[in-house]
Backbone as a ProteinNet text record, in pm:
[ID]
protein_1_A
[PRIMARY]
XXXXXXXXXXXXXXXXXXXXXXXXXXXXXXXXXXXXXXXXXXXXXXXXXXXXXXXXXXXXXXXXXXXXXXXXXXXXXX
[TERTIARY]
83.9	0	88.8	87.8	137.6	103.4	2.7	2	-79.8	77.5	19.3	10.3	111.9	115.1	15.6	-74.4	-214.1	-299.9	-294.7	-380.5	-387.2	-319.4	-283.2	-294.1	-232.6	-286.2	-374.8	-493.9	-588.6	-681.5	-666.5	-686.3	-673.5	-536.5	-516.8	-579.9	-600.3	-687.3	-818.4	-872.6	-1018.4	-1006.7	-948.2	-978.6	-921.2	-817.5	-747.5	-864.7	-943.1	-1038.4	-1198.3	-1167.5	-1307	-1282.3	-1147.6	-1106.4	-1079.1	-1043.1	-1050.6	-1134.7	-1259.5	-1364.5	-1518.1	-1512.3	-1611.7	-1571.7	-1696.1	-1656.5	-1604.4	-1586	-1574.9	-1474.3	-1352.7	-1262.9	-1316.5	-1344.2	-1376.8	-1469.7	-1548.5	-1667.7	-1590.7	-1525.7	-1437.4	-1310.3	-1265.2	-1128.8	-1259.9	-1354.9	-1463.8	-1491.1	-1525.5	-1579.9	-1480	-1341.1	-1248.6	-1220.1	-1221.2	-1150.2	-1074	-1004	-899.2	-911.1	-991.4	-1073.9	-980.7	-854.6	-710.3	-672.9	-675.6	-585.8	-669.6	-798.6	-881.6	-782.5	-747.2	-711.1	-563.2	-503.2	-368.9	-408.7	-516.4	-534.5	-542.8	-541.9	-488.7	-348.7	-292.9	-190.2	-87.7	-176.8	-95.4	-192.9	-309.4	-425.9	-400.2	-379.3	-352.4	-249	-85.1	-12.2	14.7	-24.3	-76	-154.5	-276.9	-358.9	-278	-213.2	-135.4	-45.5	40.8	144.4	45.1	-112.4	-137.5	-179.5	-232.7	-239.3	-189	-5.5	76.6	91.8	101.4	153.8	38.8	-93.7	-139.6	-117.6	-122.1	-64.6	24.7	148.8	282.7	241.8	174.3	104.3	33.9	-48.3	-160.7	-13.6	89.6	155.8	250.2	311.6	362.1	288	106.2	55.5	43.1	25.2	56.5	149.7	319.6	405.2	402.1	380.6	402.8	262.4	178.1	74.6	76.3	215.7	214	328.5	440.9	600.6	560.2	430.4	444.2	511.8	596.9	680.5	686.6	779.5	770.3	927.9	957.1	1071.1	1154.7	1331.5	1401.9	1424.4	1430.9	1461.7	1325.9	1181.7	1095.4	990.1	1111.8	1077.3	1075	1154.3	1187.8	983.1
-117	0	123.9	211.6	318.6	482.5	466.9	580.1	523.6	516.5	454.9	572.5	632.3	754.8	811.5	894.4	991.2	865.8	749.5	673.9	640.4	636.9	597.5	740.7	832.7	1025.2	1018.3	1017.9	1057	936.6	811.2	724	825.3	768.5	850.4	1038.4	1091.6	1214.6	1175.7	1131.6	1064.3	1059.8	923.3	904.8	963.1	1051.6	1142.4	1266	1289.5	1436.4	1350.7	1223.4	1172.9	1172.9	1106.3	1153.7	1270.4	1339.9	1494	1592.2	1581	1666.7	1602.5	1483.8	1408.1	1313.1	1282.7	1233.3	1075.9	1013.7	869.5	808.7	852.8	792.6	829.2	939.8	966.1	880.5	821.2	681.7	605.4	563.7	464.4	415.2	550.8	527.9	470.8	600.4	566.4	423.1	375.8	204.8	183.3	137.6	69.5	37.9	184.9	251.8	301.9	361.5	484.9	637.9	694.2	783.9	895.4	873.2	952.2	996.9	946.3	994.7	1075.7	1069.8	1172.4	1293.4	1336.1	1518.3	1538.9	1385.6	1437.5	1397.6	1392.4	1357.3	1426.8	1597	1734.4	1700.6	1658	1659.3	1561.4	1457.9	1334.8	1383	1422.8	1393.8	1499.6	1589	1721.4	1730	1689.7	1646.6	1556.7	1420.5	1339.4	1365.9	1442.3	1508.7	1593.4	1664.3	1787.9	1671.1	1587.1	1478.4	1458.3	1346.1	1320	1394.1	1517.4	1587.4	1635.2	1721	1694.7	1595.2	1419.3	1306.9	1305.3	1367.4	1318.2	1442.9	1562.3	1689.4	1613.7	1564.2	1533.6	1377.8	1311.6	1208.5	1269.2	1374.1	1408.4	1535	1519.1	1629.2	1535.8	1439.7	1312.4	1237.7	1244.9	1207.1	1313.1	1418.7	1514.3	1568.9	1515.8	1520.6	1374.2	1291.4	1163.9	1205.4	1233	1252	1367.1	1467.1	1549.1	1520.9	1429.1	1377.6	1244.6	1167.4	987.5	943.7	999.3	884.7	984.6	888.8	922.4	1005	1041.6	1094.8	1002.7	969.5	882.3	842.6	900.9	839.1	789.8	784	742.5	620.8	584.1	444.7	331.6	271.6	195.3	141.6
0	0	0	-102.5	-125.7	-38.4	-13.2	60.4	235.7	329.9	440.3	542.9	514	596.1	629.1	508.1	472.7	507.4	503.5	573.2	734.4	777.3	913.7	982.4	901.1	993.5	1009.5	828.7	907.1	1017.5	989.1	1095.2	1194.3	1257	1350.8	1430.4	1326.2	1360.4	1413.6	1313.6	1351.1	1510.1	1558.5	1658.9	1754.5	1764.3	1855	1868.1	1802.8	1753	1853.2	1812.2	1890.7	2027.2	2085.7	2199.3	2317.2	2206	2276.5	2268	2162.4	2207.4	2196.8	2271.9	2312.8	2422.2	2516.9	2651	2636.5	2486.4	2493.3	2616	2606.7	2670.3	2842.6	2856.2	2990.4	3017.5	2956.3	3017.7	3018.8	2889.1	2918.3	3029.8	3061.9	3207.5	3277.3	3323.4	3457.5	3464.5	3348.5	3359	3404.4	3335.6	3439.5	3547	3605.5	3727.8	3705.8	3612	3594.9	3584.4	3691.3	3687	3720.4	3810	3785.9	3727.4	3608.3	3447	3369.5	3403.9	3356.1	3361.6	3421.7	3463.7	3395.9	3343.2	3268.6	3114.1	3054.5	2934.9	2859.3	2867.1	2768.4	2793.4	2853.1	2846.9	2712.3	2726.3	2607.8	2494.3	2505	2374.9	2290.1	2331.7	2220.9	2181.2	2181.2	2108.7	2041.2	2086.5	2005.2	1846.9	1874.6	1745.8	1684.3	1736.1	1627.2	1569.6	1611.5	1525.1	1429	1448.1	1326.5	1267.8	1292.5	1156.8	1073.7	1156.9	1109.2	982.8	1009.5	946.7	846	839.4	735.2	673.5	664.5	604.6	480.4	604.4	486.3	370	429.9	332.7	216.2	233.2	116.3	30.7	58.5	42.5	-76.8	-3.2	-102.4	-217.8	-162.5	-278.8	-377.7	-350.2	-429.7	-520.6	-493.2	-534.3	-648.8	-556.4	-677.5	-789.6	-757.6	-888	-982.7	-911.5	-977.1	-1118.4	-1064.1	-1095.2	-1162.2	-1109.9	-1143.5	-1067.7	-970.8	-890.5	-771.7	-678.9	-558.7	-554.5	-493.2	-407.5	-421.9	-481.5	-462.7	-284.8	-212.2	-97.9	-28.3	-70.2	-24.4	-145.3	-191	-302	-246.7	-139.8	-92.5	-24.6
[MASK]
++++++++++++++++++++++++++++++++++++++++++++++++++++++++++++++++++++++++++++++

């Protein structure tokens, strides 16, 4: 699969974006019992989301380049 990057970002956005501005995970610690970590989770969740959006940025950026060229970048052929 050729474009995993722009796939896996925005994966990744998706569910970092569902995480941080909807209560899912917060039901989810509560069920557990990890109701602690609630209060440090701006802390990991919002950098987390800026990386993937970041990573899919540079994916739709590569597909862009290879569809613009036909090919990819020599050091990202492999």
């Amino acid at each position: 699969m050729k474009y995993k990057m722009a796939k896996y970002g925005g994966i990744g956005t998706v569910v970092m974006a569902l995480c941080c501005f909807t209560p899912i995970l917060v039901f989810a610690l509560t069920g557990i019992g990890l109701v602690f970590v609630i209060d440090y989770l701006e802390y990991f969740l919002m950098p987390l989301l800026g990386f993937f959006v970041v990573m899919t940025g540079y994916g739709i950026d590569l597909y862009r380049q290879e569809k613009q060229c036909g090919e990819l970048p020599e050091n990202l052929n492999s």
